[in-house]
N, C-alpha and C positions, 0 to 999 in steps of 0.2 A: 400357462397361456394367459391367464388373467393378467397378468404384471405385463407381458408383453404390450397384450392389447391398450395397456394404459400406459408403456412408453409410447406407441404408435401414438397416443391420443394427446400427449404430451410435447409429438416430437418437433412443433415449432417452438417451447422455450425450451429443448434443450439444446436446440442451432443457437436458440440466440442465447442462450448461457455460455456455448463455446467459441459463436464468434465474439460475443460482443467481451469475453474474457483472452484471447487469446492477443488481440494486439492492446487491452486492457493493462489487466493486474498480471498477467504473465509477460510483458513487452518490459514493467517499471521491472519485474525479478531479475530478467534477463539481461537490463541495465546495469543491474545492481552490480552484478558477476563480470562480464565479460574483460573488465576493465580490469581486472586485480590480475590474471595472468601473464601477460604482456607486458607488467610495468617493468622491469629491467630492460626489453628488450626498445621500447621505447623512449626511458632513460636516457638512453645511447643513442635513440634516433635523434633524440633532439640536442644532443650535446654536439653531433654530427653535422646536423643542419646549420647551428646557429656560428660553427667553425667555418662551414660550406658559404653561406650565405651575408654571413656576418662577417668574417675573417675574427671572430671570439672565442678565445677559448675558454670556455666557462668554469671556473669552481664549482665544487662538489654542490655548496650551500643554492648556488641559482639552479642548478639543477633540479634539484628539491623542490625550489621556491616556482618552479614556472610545470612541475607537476604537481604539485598543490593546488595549481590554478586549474590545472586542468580538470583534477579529481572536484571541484570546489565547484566549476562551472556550470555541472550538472546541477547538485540543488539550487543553485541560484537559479537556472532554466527550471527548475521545477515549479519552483515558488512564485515565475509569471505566469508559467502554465496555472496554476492554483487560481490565480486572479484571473484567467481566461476562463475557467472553468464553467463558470455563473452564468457571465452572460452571454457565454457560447450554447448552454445547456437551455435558456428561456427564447432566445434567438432564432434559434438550430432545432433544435431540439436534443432529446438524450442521445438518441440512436445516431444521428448524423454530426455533430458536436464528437462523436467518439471516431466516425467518419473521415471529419474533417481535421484531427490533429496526428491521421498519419501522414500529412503532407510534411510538419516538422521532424518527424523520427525518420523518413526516404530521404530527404534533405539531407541531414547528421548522417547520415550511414553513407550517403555517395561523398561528402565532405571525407571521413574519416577512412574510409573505403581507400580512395583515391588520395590519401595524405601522402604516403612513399613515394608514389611515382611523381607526386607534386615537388616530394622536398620541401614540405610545409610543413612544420608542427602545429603550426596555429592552425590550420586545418582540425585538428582534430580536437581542440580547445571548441571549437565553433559549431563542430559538431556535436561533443556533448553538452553544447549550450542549446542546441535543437533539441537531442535528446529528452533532455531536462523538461524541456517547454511539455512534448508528447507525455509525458510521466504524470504533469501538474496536473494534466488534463484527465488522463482519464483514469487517476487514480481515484478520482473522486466520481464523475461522470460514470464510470462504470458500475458504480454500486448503484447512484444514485438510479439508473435505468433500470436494471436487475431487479432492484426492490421497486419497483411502480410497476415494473411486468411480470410480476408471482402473485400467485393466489395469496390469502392471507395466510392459511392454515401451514403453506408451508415456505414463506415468506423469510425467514429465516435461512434456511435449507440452502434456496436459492441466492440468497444475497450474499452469503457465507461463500458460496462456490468462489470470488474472490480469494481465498486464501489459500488454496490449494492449489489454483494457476498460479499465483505469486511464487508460491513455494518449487512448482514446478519450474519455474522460470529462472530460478536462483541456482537448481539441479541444474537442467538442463547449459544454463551458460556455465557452471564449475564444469559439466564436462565437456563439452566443446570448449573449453579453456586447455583440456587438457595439452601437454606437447605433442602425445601423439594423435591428436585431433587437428585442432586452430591454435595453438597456445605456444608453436614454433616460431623461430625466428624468421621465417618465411611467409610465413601463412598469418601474421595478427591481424593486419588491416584487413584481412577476412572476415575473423573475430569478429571486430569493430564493428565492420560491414552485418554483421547478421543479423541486428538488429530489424532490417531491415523484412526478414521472411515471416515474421508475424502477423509487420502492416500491413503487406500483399495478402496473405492468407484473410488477414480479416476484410481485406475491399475485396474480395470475392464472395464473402460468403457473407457478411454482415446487411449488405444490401437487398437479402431475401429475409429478412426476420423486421418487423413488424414497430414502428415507431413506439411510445409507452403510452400505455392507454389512457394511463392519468392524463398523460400530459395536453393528449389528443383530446378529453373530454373536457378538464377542467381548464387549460390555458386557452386549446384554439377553439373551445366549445362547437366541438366537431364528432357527435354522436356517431351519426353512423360511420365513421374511420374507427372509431372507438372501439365498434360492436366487430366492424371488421378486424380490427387488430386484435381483441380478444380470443376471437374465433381460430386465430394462426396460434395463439398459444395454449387456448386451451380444450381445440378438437369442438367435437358438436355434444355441449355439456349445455347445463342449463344456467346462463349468466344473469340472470334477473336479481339474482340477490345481491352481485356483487357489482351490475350495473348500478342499483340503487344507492347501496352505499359509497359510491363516489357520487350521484346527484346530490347525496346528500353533504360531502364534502364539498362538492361545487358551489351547494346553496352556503353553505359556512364562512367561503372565501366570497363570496360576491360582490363584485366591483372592489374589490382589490387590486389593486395591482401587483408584481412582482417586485419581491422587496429587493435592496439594496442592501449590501453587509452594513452600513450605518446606520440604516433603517434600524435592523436587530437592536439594534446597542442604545436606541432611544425606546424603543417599545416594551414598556415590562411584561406583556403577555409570551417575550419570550426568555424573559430574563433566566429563568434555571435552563432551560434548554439552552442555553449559550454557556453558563455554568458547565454542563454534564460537557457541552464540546470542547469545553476550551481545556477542562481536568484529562478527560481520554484523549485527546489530541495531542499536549503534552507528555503523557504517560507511555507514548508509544514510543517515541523517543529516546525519553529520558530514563529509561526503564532499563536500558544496556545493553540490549542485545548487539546491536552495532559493535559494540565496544567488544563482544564478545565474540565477534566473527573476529575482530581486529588481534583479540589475544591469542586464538585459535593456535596460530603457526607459529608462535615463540613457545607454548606448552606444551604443543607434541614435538618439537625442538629438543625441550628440555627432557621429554619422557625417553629422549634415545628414539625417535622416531626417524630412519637417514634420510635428507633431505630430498632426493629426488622420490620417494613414496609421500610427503607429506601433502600433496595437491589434494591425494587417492584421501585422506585422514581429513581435510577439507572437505571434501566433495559428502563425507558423508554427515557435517554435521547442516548442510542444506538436506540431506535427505529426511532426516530429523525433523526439521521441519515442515516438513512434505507430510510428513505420517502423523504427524500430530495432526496439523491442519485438516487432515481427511476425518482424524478422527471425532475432532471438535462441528465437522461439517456434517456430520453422519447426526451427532447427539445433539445439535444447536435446538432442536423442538422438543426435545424431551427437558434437556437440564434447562436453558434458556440461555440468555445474554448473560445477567449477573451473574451465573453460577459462572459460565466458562469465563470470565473475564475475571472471578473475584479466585476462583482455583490456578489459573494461569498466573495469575501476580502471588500469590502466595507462595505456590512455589518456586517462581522465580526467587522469592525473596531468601526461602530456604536455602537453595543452591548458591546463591550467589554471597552469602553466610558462609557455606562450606567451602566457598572458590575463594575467597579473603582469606580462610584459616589457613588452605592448602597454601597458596602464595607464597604467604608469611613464611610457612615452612619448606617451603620447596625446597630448599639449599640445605636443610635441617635433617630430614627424614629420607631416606631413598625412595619410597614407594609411593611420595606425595603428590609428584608430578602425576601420577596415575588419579590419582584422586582427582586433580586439577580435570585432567583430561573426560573423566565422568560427570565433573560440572558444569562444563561445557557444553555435553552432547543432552546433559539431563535440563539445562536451563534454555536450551535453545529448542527444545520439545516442549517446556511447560510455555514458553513465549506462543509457538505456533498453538497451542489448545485454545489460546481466549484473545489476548490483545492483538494477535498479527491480524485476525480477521474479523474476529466483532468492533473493534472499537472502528471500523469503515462503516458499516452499518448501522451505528446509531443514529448519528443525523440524520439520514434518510429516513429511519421512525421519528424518531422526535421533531419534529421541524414540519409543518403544514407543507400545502403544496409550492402555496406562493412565498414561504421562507427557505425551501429546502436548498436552492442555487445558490442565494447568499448563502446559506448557515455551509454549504462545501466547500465556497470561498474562504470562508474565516478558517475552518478545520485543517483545511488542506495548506493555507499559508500558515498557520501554527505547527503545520507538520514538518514542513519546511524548512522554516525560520529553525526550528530548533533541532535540526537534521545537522544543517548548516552553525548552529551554535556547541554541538557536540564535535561533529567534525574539529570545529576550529579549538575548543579548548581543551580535549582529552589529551592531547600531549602536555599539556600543561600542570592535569590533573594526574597523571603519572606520575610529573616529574616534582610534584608538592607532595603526594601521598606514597608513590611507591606502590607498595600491597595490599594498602589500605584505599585504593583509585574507587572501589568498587561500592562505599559506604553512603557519597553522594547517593549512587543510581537506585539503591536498595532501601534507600528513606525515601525518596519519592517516589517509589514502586508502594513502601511499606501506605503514606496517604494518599494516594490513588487508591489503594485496597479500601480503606477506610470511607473515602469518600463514596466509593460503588455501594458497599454495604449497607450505608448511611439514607444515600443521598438518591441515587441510580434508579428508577422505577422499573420494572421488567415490562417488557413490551410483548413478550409471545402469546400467539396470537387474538393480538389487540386489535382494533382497526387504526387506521389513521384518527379518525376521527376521537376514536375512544379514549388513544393517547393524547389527543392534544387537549382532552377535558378532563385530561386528571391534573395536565401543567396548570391548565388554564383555573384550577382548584388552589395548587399549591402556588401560583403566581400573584394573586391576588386570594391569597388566606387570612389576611386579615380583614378586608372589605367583610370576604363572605362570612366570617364570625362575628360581625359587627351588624351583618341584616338577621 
């Protein structure tokens, strides 16, 4: 009864943990997926059309070449969305800035939706150019609110709930991908289309949970909205301590303005905190996981897996991630940031060591493929324990009030950019290494681990405040050795 009465007492952030995650970090999952089951089938639609419409008949290679674009247009719309992010979240604010970018993702889904009956490919090019936009935005927006609306003590906990929507979102669209779901030759621009039931779920329910109190105290210096929005998330408890320690962040920022991302880049009180974003923003990336959804379905190919089960051998290494992710959201306050983020890359690193060796010998050994197929499911488990979901959540600690919008801007366009720079070279890096593709990803996983161990300060539970006076120590470390 005790637990109960303390969800009751909880239960406006935990609407707003599932609205403001549900057309969130589970809208960018269910992006992610939706697209990969259909592509034969629209392949054909558009070799169809451009015959239909064009009088051309396309080779194999435009074919390719104009779903490339397609697949390509998404992070490109990611990565404006990323630069809307900032100054829609100081504008808007968090809660509505999250709001206002399912007008791009209902857009993209009536576009792609309605591409067949169009006879339009480009349609659905345009749509997941909208997509994308909805993705930049509140990939980042959504932590950034989450972590401004948790207590400190379990600020973690909360900000973390990100990755397990995500993870859910990447499940949930492999199986509504499936064929006997949305994943028929009949049914895809439904697929397509579903993106769409997330937005709607969250503009119903997101507009009864409570703007971020930070933002309400310290941007529009509006106490009593503050004291009211507190109140929605955290029942009739006693807020005076933690009222106080945002006056006293308030008084830290004073007459500040809200910075700008070039701001950051000339100001050395934030110098390592751009450091720490620009190392985990990278690392998220370049790290491989991608790359290892991408290998997925040539491995269990190779293991004797018959092709029309291998969707089902798909679907479960998104569940993998799913289960890591809960597990890492569950222990985020015990172990911390560093732990889960410096255990999650190491063993990446190990696996993806044993996925090289397997490779190599795939053709060598009979029962290697099998091994392949364990480093798969075991590297795309240690990915979800630390880097799928903490490195969203660092910025949001490290970064003041009035730097957090820019410091989302730069994180989230380096997410981006280099989403979009993997995408475009890994065929390339295949076709230079072969089985050896995997040695890039695993040396920049191996100095990312390095720099976290190094360099990385733990933040649980710190205040805002507390963390920006240990940067603010190691920013200027020479001055203060010199007084």
């Amino acid at each position: 009864m005790r637990h109960v009465r303390s969800l009751l007492q909880i239960r406006g952030l935990l609407l707003t943990i599932f609205a403001a995650s549900i057309g969130g970090t589970f809208q960018y999952g269910l992006n992610n997926t939706i697209i990969n089951a259909p592509t034969i089938y629209i392949l054909k639609f558009i070799a169809e059309t451009c015959t239909k419409h064009y009088g051309m008949q396309l080779e194999s290679w435009s074919i390719t070449l104009l779903w490339s674009i397609t697949v390509a247009t998404y992070p490109v719309g990611g990565l404006v969305g990323a630069l809307l992010a900032g100054p829609l979240a100081i504008t808007c604010g968090r809660r509505n800035s999250l709001l206002l970018s399912n007008i791009f993702v209902l857009v993209g889904a009536l576009l792609m939706g309605l591409s067949r009956t169009a006879e339009s490919f480009e349609m659905i090019i345009i749509g997941r150019f909208f997509s994308g936009i909805n993705s930049g935005v509140v990939m980042k927006n959504n932590s950034m609110y989450l972590g401004e609306c948790a207590p400190k003590k379990i600020r973690g906990l909360v900000s973390l709930s990100i990755a397990p929507f995500i993870a859910a979102g990447l499940v949930v669209g492999q199986t509504i991908g499936l064929r006997e779901i949305l994943g028929s030759e009949e049914l895809w621009p439904l697929l397509l289309a579903s993106c769409a039931v997330p937005a709607l779920i969250q503009l119903i329910t997101l507009p009864w949970c409570p703007e971020s109190p930070r933002y309400l105290l310290i941007d529009r210096e509006n106490k009593n909205l503050c004291i009211k929005a507190l109140r929605r998330l955290r029942g009739e408890v006693d807020l005076t301590a933690e009222i106080d320690e945002m006056l006293k962040e308030q008084t830290a920022v004073k007459g500040q303005r809200a910075k700008r991302p070039w701001d950051l880049f000339r100001d050395r009180s934030f110098r390592w905190q751009l450091i720490c974003a620009f190392v985990l923003s990278c690392g998220i990336q370049l790290c491989g996981n991608d790359v290892t959804y991408f290998y997925a379905v040539y491995v269990f190919c190779t293991a004797g897996i018959p092709i029309e089960k291998i969707q089902f051998a798909t679907l479960g290494t998104g569940c993998c991630e799913l289960s890591s992710s809960l597990i890492s959201h569950l222990y985020i306050e015990q172990l911390g940031r560093r732990m889960l983020l410096m255990g999650g890359y190491i063993s990446m690193i190990v696996w993806a060591i044993l996925f090289t060796i397997s490779l190599t010998l795939q053709d060598k050994i009979s029962w290697m493929p099998y091994l392949s197929m364990v480093c798969i499911f075991a590297f795309i488990f240690s990915f979800g324990l630390g880097p799928a979901g903490v490195t969203g959540i660092i910025p949001m600690e490290i970064f003041d009030q009035t730097a957090r919008p820019a410091a989302y801007v730069i994180s989230g366009s380096l997410l981006w950019i280099n989403f979009i720079f993997v995408g475009m070279t890994f065929p390339f890096v295949i076709g230079a290494l072969g089985s050896l593709c995997y040695v890039p990803f695993l040396s920049f996983s191996f100095l990312t681990t390095l720099f976290i161990g190094f360099f990385l300060p733990e933040t649980k539970g710190k205040t805002f405040l507390e963390i920006s006076e240990e940067f603010h120590k190691r920013n200027f470390k020479a001055q203060i050795e010199q007084a």
